[in-house]
N, C-alpha and C positions, 0 to 999 in steps of 0.2 A: 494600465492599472492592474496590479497583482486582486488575483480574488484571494479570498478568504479561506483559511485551508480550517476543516475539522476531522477529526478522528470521530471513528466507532468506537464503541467498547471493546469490539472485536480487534479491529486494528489495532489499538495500542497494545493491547493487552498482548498481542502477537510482536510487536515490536519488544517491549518489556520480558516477555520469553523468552525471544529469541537470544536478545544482548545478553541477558543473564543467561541464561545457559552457555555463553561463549565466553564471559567474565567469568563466571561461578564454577559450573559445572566445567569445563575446559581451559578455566585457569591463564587466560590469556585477553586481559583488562584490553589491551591496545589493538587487539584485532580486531575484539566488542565497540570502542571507540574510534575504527576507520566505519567499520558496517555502520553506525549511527550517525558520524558525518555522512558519508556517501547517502542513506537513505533520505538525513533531512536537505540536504543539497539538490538530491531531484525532487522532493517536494516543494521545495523554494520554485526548480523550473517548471514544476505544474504549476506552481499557483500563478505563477509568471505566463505559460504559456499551457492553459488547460487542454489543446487538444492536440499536444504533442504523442502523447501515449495511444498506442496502436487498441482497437475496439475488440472487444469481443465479440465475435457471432455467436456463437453457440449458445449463450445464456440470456434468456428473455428476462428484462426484469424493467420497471416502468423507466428507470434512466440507463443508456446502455454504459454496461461495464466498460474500462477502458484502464491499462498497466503500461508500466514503464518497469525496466527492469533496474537494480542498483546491488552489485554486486552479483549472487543470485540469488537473490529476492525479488518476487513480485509486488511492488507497490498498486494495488486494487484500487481506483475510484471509480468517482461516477461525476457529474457536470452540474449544477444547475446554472445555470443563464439567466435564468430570471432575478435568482437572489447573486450571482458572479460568487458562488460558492464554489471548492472543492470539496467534497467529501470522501475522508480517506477510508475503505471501505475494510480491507484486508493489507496484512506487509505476511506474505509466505515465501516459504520454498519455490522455489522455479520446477522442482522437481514434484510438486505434490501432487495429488488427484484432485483436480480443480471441480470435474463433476461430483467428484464424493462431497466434497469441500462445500461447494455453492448447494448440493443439495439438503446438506445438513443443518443448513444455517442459512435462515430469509437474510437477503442481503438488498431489499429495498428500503 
């Protein structure tokens, strides 16, 4: 049974960003629309298989963090088991400062 998949404010909003800045700003609608298949295709395999995405150690926070990559983009969750929730946490750069990142924004 697939759990249940939810965005943050944060996440979409980084989803929504990002396409549009690759539609918009970069003028190139169909590269915008492979990145946003690709993204909700591996959240289909999270909600399908939540503990595919490798953990993060480094960030304490009461559910542990856990990504899957999709193009390079970090798809951010977290698990709950009790409710068979995902929670989409963050969708960033692969390349970004994830300490600056997680420290700047409570992400429990």
């Amino acid at each position: 049974m697939a759990y249940e998949v939810i965005f943050t404010t944060l996440a979409r909003n980084d989803l929504n960003d990002t396409v549009g800045y690759i539609a918009d700003e970069l003028c190139n609608t169909s590269a915008a629309e492979r990145l946003t298949l690709e993204i909700y295709n591996n959240i289909q395999n999270i909600s399908e298989f939540p503990s595919i995405g490798r953990q993060f150690d480094e960030f304490f926070t009461p559910q542990p963090l856990r990504w899957v990559l999709a193009a390079s983009y970090m798809i951010v969750y977290n698990i709950d088991e009790e409710k068979k929730v995902v929670n989409i946490v963050r969708i960033v750069g692969a390349k970004r400062d994830l300490d600056a990142l997680f420290e700047e924004n409570d992400q429990t």
